[in-house]
Phi, psi and omega in degrees: 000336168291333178332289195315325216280301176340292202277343164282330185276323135318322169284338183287311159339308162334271172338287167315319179288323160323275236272343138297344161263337139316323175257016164282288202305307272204349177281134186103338195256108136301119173284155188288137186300083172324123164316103200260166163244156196223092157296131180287124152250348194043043198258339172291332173092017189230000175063047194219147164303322231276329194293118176303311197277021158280334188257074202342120204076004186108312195253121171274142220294168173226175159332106156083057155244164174233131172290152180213139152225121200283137168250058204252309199273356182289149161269350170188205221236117200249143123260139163258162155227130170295093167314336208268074173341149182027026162320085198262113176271138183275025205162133167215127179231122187242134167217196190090193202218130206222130153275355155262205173225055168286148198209161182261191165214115174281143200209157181136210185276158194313162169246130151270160179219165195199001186193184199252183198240113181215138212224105217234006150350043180250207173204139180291106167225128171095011241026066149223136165275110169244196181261167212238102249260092175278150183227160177226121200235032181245145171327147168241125175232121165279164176234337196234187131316124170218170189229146171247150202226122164031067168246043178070190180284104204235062193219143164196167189279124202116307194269153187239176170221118178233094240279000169043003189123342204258159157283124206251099186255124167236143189222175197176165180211037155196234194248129170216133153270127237218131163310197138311124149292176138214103154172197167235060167260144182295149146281089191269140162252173190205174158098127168302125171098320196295144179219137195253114180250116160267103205281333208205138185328154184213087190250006173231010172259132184251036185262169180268150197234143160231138173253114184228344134256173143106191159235101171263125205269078191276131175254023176176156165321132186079020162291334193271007175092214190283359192072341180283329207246130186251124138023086169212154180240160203189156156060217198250014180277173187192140186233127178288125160246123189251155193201114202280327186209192188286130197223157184248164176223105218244027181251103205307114193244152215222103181225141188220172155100181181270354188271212199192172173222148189189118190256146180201161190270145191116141182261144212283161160190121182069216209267295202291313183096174183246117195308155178244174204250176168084152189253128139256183190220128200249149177210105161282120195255331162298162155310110187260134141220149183245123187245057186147151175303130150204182213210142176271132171082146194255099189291012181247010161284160195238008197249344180087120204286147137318166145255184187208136177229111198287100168256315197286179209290118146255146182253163174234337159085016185060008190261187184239137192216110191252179172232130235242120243304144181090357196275130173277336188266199189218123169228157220240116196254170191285326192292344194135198191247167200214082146242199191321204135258147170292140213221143161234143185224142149248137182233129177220018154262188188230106019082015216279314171264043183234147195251126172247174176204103151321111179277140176311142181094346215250162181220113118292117173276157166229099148239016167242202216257140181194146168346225156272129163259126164235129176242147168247162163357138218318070168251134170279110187224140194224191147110183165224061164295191174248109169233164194260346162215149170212109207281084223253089198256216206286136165067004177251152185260152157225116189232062208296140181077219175226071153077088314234221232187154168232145151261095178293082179255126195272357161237289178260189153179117183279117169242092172329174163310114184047051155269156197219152171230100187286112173253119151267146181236122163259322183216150145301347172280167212287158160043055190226018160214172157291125164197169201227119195261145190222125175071193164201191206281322204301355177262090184252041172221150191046161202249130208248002175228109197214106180299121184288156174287333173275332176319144184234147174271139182238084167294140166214141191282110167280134195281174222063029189292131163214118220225150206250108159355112187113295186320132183256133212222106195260116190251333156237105250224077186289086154277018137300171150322154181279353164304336188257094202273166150303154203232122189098233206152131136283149200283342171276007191193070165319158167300138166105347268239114179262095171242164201225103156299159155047029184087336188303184191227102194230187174195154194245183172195122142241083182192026179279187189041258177268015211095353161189066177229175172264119178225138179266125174245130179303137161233024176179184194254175169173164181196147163345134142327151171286079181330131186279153186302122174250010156296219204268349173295310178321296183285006169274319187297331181261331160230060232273015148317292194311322153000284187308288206306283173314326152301335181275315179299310176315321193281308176317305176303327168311287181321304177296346193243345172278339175324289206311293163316286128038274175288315170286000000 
């Protein structure tokens, strides 16, 4: 009976013995963390990760946990900090509904991920929903692949990102700003609608940028990282090269797709950046192929291209790379120079929220009814339509009707920095000049008509013109209340200004008619040359033998025919 007892008390020795050299073998190794999620509550009032009571249940996150922050209870726009050294996550999730656009900002010490960053925030205004711009503003290191999903302006001064090798996929369905890179992991971009600003030199990242959606906003050279890593577009992506003066881009693109490339003046903020004055020239000094027909510059852009020039090896692959209609710049291919085509568009149907944008090159009539109108660089908009705003910028013309013509804007109407308003005058009588009726009386707050200082009046005489002493030329006709002045001058023509077309004499006002409308008043007269007689005067001035012959032949035949008479 003792045997059995022997051999039990030896495994059991066994045992014991496994599980001290297990826990020998085994000492020091954290086993993996079940992914926990860590709701933010801020109820300590101290903003710190580190703060237990910050944290719904009490507890602050560790390693491979994902963080969530609602902004649905906020009251105002928070920031916090990660306190918490080598802090490595599985996740930051910003989510809720907001009637403002509060937002938290994250700050502290570096992160690691291991997982993605998504960001479903948003806030109402107006019945429309966008999203809610969260930032997350601490060094970033991947460990994993990871994807960033709508993460707002995700830009500080300072902060990196650093892709360690991993692929960084970002996506979006608004304006998001992407730090410094570093590392040689790819940028892939993505997301309907989505727009990407890389804000700041990236001289240490050597990854490859893929645009395969979106819009990416590069704001100065070497935003695009190191030259080394290339460039490409695909699919409906597309890229901005922004440039404060003439700049070069030595990094290799790869272009394809439905999308565009484009340079334009201005310095990147965020996503779109702040437009600049002036024509410059982007020069890609790298290798250019093209791997599919694609086109330079975004004719629904409003600041106008810039130009760009292919000095590095292009290959074209037999495809074609135009420039693309309404786009002001020119780009200079090894093969030559490329610019838009001359384009004409007419609208006579009605139309009230759908928006146009005149383009270089492009001459639009409106005689129907339309949006918003923006003419650009050297565009034309004419006709005797409606429009509900119309925006006249650098190098664009308005030029109401058809020679001439009124033109309807019921709200605003912008005449921009080096705009010009072509008026012609035949008669003083309605619709015997050119004018442009602006607003109506129920807007009586801000001035609904507004002259930039550089913008110019261009008069011109239409023929058969005859104009009276006296005559008055309402050429814009401000049917706000007269409390509501025009706001500015044109620059070649202060109030009171006295200039002279064809010999007439005119002066100007903007404080004519009821007070606040622009009226041209005639200060002498004038009317058309008398078209000259293109009969028998002309050729007497040029022959009068033949004259002579002929009068003579008119007598003979007279003679024959009284002969004639006569005789019967």
């Amino acid at each position: 009976m003792r045997r059995p007892i022997v051999r039990l008390k030896r495994l059991g020795g066994v045992f014991v013995f496994a599980v001290a050299m297990m826990a020998t073998q085994f000492s020091g190794v954290q086993f993996a963390h079940a992914a926990t999620t860590d709701t933010w509550t801020g109820t300590a009032g101290d903003g710190k990760f580190s703060t237990a009571t910050n944290w719904q249940g009490g507890v602050a996150p560790v390693n491979g946990d994902v963080l969530a922050f609602d902004d649905t209870s906020l009251t105002a726009s928070a920031t916090i900090n990660n306190d918490i050294t080598g802090l490595s996550l599985a996740g930051i999730n910003f989510s809720g509904t907001n009637t403002n656009a509060y937002s938290y900002t994250i700050t502290g010490n570096t992160v690691t991920l291991t997982g993605s960053i998504i960001n479903t925030a948003s806030f109402t205004s107006s019945g429309k929903t966008y999203a809610i711009s969260n930032t997350i503003g601490t060094n970033l290191v991947l460990a994993a692949n990871i994807s960033s999903q709508d993460v707002g302006y995700a830009y500080n001064t300072g902060q990196t990102i650093d892709t360690a090798g991993y692929a960084l996929s970002a996506s979006a369905s608004g304006c998001s700003s992407l730090p410094q890179l570093v590392g040689g992991g790819s940028l892939d971009i993505s997301g309907t609608n989505a727009s990407f600003g890389l804000s700041q030199p990236s001289p240490s990242f050597s990854g490859a940028i893929n645009i395969s959606s979106g819009v990416v906003y590069a704001s100065q050279p070497g935003a695009l990282g190191d030259a080394s890593g290339t460039t490409t577009i695909t699919g409906t992506g597309s890229l901005n090269l922004h440039e404060t003066a003439n700049s070069s881009w030595a990094e290799p693109f790869n272009l394809g797709g439905s999308g565009y490339i484009v340079a334009e003046s201005g310095t990147s903020n965020g996503c779109m950046g702040v437009p600049g004055s002036g024509t410059d020239t982007a020069t890609l000094t790298g290798p250019v192929a093209l791997q599919s027909d694609f086109k330079y510059g975004s004719a629904t852009g409003m600041w106008g291209a810039d130009n760009m020039n292919i000095t590095g090896t292009y290959t074209s692959n037999s495809h074609t790379f135009t420039v693309d209609n309404g786009v002001a710049g020119t780009l200079t291919l090894p093969t030559g120079a490329v610019q838009a085509p001359v384009t004409t568009n007419k609208y006579s149907d009605s139309q009230p929220t759908v928006d146009i944008t005149v383009g270089h090159n492009d001459t639009t009539t409106l005689d129907g009814e339309r949006g918003r109108v923006d003419v650009a660089d050297g565009g034309i908009l004419m006709g005797d339509g409606t429009a509900a705003n119309a925006y006249i910028y650098n190098g664009g013309i308005i030029a109401p009707g058809h020679s001439p013509g009124k033109l309807t804007v019921t709200q605003t109407l912008y005449l921009g920095a080096g705009s010009t308003y072509q008026a012609q005058l035949q008669t003083a009588t309605a619709g015997g000049y050119d004018q442009i009726q602006v607003s109506d009386p129920s807007r009586t707050t801000g001035n609904d008509v507004q002259i930039d200082p550089t913008a110019v009046l261009d008069v011109s005489l239409y023929p058969g013109y005859n104009i009276k002493k006296g005559d008055q030329f309402t050429i814009i006709n401000n049917l706000q209340p007269s409390t509501q002045k025009v706001q500015g001058t044109f620059a070649n023509l202060s109030e009171g200004t006295q200039f002279t077309v064809g010999g007439i004499t005119f002066s100007i006002s903007y404080v004519g008619g009821d007070g606040n409308d622009v009226v041209l008043t005639s200060l002498s007269a004038g009317a058309a040359p008398v078209i000259p007689n293109t009969g028998a005067e002309p050729l007497k001035l040029a022959n009068p033998v033949v004259l002579i012959g002929l009068g003579i032949m008119a007598a003979g035949i007279l003679l024959t025919l009284a002969r004639r008479r006569f005789n019967n």
